[in-house]
C-alpha positions in Angstrom: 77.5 106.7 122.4 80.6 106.2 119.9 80.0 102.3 119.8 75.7 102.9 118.8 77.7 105.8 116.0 79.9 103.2 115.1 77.1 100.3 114.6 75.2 103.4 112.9 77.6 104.0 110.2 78.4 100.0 109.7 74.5 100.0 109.0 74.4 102.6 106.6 77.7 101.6 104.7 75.4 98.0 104.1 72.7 100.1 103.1 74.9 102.1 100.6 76.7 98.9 99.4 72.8 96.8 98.5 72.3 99.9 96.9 75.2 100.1 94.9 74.9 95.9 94.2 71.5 96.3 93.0 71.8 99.6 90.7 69.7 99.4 87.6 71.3 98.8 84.5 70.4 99.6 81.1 70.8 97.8 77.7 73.1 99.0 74.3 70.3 97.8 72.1 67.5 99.6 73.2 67.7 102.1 70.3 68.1 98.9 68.1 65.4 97.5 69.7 63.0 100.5 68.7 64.5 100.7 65.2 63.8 97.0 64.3 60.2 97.4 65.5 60.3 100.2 62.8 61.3 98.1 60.3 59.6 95.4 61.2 56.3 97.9 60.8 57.5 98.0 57.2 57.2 94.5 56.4 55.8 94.8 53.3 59.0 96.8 51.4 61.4 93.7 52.6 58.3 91.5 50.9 59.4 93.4 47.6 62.2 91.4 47.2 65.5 93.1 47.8 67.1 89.8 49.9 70.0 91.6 50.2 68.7 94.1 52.9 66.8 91.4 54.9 69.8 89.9 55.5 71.2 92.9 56.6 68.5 93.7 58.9 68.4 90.4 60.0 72.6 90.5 60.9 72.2 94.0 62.7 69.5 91.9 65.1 71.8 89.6 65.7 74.7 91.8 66.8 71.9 93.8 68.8 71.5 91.0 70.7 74.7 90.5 71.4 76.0 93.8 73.3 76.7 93.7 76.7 74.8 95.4 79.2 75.5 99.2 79.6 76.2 100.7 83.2 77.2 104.7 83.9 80.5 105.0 82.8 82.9 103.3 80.8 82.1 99.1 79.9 85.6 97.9 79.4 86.7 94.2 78.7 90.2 92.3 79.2 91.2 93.5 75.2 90.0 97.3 75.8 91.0 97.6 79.4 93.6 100.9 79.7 97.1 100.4 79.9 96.8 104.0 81.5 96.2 103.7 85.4 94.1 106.6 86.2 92.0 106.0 83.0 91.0 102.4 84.5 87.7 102.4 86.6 87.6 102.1 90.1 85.7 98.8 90.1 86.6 96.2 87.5 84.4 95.3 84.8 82.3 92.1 85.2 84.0 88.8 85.1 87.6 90.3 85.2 90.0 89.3 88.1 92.8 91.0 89.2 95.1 88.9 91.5 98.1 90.8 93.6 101.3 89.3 94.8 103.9 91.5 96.9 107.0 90.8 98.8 107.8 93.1 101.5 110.9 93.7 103.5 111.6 95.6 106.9 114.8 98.7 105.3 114.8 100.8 108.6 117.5 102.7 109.6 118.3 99.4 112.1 117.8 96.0 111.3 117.4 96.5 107.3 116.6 93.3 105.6 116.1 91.2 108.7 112.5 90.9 108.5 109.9 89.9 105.2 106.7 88.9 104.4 104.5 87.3 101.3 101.3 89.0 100.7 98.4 87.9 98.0 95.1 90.0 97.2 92.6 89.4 94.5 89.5 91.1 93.1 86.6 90.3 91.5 84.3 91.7 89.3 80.7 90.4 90.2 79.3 93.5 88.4 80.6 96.4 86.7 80.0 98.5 89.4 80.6 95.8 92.3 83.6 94.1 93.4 84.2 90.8 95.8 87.9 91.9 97.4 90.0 89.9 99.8 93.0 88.7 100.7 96.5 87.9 103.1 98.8 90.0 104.0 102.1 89.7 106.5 105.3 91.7 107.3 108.2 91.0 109.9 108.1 87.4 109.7 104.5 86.8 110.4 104.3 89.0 113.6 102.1 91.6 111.5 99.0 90.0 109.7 95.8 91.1 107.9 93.3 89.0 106.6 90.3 90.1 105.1 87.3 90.1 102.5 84.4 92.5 101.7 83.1 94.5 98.9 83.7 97.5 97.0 81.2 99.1 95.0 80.0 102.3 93.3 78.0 105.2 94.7 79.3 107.4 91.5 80.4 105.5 88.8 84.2 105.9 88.7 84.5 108.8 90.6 83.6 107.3 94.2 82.6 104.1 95.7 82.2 102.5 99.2 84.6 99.9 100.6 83.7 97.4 103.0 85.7 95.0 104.4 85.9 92.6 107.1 89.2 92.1 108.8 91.4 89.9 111.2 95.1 91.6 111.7 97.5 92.5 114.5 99.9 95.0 114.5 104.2 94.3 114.3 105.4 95.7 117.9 108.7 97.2 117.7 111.2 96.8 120.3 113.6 99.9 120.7 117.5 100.3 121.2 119.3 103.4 122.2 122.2 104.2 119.6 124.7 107.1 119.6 123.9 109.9 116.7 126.6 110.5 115.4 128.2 106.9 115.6 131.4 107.0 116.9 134.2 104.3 117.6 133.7 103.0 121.4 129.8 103.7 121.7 129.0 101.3 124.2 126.0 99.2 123.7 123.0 100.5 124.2 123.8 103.6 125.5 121.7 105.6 128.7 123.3 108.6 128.4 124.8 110.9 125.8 128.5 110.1 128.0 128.1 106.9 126.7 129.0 107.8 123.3 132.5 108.5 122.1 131.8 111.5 120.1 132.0 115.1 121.8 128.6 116.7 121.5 126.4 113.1 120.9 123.1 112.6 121.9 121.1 109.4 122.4 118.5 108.4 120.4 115.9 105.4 121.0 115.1 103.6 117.3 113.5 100.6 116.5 116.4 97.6 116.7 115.4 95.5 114.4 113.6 92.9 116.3 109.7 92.8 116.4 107.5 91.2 118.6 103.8 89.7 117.7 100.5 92.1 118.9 97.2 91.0 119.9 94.6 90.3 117.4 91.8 92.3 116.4 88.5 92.2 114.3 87.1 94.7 112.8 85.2 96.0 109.7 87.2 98.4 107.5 85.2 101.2 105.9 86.2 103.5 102.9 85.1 105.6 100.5 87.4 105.4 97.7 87.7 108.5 95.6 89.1 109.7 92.5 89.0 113.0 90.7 91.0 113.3 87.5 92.3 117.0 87.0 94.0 116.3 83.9 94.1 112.7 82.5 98.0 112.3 83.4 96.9 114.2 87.1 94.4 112.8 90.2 93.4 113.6 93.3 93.0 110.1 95.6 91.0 109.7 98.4 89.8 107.6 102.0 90.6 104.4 99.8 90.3 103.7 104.1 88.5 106.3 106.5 87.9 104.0 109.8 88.0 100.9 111.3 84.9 99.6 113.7 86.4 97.4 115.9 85.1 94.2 117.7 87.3 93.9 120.6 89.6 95.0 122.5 93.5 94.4 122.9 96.0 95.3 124.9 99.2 95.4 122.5 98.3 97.0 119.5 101.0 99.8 118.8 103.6 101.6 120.6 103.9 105.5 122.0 106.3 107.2 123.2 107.2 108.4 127.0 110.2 111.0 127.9 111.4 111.9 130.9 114.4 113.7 132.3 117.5 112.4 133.8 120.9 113.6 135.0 124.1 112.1 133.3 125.8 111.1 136.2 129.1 111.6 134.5 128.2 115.4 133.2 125.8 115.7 136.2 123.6 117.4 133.0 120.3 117.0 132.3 119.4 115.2 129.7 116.1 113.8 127.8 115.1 110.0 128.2 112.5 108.9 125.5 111.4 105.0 125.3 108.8 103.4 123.8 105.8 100.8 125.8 102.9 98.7 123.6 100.1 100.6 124.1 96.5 99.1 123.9 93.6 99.6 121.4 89.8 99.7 122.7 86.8 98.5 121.0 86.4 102.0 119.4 86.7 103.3 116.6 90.0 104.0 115.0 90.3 107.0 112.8 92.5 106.4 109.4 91.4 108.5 106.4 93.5 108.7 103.4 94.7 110.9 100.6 97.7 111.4 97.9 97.8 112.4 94.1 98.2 109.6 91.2 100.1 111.0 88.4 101.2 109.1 84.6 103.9 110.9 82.7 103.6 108.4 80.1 100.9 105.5 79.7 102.8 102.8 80.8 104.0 104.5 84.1 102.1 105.4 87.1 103.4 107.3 90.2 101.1 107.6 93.4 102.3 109.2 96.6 99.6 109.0 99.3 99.7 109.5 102.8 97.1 108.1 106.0 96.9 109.5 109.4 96.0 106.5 111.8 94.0 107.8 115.1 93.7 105.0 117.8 90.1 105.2 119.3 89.7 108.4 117.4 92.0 110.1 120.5 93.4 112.7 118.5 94.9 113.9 122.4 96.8 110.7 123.6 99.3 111.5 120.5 99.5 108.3 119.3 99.0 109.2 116.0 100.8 108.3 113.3 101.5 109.4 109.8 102.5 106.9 107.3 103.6 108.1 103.5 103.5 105.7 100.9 105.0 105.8 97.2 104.5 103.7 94.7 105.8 103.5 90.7 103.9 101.3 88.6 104.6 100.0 85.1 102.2 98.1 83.2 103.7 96.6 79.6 100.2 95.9 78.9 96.6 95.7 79.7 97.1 92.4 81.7 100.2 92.8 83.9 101.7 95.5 86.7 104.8 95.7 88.6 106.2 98.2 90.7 107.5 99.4 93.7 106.2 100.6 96.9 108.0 102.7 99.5 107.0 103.4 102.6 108.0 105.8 105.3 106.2 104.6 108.3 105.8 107.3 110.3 106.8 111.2 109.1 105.9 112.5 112.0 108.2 111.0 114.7 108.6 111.7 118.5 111.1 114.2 118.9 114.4 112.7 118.4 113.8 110.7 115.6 113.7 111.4 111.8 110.7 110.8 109.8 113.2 108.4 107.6 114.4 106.2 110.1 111.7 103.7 109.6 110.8 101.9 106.0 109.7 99.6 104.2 109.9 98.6 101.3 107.7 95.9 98.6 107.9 94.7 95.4 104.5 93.7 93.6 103.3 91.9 90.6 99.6 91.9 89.6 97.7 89.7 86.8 94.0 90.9 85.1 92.5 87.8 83.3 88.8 87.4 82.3 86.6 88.2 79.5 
């Protein structure tokens, strides 16, 4: 029953997107149009002789001509594109790209810096209200991937769109250490139980080490509806820029949970609680990940965005492997062509017990390019 829901919604999100493709667009010279039959009805006054009038009439027909088409909203080109983020459209303006490099690295509490990846994303205006998206994207060393391509395009112009986008990824799987909190001189390695550590009082805790290894791969078609309402023009609520994933296939490695159990220190003879981490598998259901966060711009040139998903596998909101991934990102932009900024991400603010919602990060660095008409 889930998978025919699934396939439902896929149909309908096509539906929505032909419709969005194919919205009806009107024409800036319309009005000029009806004004120059006017004058064209009054062909005998230009007969009079005043020269200088026909050739303005004559110019005004020619820049009539000449303007663009007009959609809902606001028709921006390359020279009058905002330097202001939230005052940009969602979807770009015909014939403008925007290509995306980032550089990411692995800053967890364990293992900072060991692990990277190169990511590039572009998009393409086809329409003023319909974009072509895709791209490549990777982190710890290639054993996390995404690669993917679709459409986004608008339901309400610049206020909320659907997003549509085929995808081949696998997921990064952890592998886990136990380490002594606090650290102490004479921990010993990977420590079972809390008399392992050298401090009076320690406890254990199981945190990613650093090392990764490579999940299974998936398919699936990733559908949002990207949303923005501006409160003020500096303020904005953003929203289910991703809502779920209908997936292909099943895989057997595609994140991690968390199992505890209890054990006696055989040196206390005190029992204690033992939590490690197994891969966990992913069905060919649905997956749950809405999102939603606030854009802000003090100043024109700089953007701040915090925005946080909640990621269900199979849409099991009981198995508790859930996860909450917070993301924040500063962007400048010196002008209307070129971005950079920063991204921070906390991976998971709502750990198993034991750990701290900062342990794991990452962290990426991004440039991004606008070029076109």
């Amino acid at each position: 029953m889930l998978r025919l829901l699934s396939r439902g919604l896929l149909v309908a999100a096509l539906g929505l997107g032909y419709v969005a493709h194919h919205e009806h667009v009107a024409y800036a010279d319309d009005d000029d149009d009806e004004e120059s039959s006017d004058d064209d009805s009054g062909g005998d006054k230009k007969g009079d002789g005043d020269e200088g009038d026909g050739d303005g009439d004559e110019s005004e027909d020619e820049d009539a001509k000449d303007q663009p088409p007009i959609t809902a909203g606001g028709l921006f080109t390359m020279r009058s594109y905002p330097v202001r983020e939230i005052s940009r459209p969602l979807t770009l303006t015909q014939n403008l790209t925007q290509a995306r490099i980032s550089l990411g690295t692995d800053i967890s509490a364990k293992g900072a810096f060991e692990t990277g990846g190169l990511s590039a994303e572009v998009i393409y205006g086809y329409s003023d209200n319909f974009n072509i998206i895709g791209g490549f994207t990777n982190a710890y060393n290639m054993r996390q991937f995404g690669i993917y391509g679709g459409f986004e395009g608008a339901l309400a112009y610049d206020l909320v769109d659907i997003r549509l986008a085929a995808n081949v990824h696998r997921n990064a799987i952890p592998r886990y250490s136990n380490f002594c909190t606090p650290v102490g001189t004479g921990d010993k390695m990977d420590p079972q139980f809390p008399s392992d550590c050298a401090m009076s009082g320690a406890s254990v805790i199981n945190l990613p080490n650093g090392d990764y290894s490579a999940g299974d791969t998936k398919v699936s078609i990733d559908l949002g509806f990207p949303f923005r309402y501006a409160i003020k023009p500096e303020i904005a609520i953003v929203a289910l820029q991703t809502l779920m994933s209908i997936d292909f296939n099943g895989v057997s490695n595609d994140h991690v949970v968390a199992k505890t159990e209890m054990v006696t220190d055989p040196v206390t003879m005190m029992p204690v609680t033992r939590t490690t981490y197994v891969s966990a598998p992913n069905s060919a259901k649905p997956d749950l990940n809405p999102s939603v966060g606030i854009a802000t711009n003090p100043v024109p040139p700089l953007s701040v965005v915090i925005f946080a998903q909640l990621r269900i596998p199979d849409f099991d909101t009981a198995a508790g492997a859930f996860q909450v991934p917070v993301t924040g990102r500063i962007e400048f932009s010196p002008n209307q062509k070129f971005d950079i900024g920063l991204e921070f991400t906390l991976l998971n603010v709502k750990p198993p017990e034991g750990q701290s919602p900062i342990d794991n990060r990452f962290l990426a660095l991004f440039v991004q390019s606008r070029f076109g008409k």
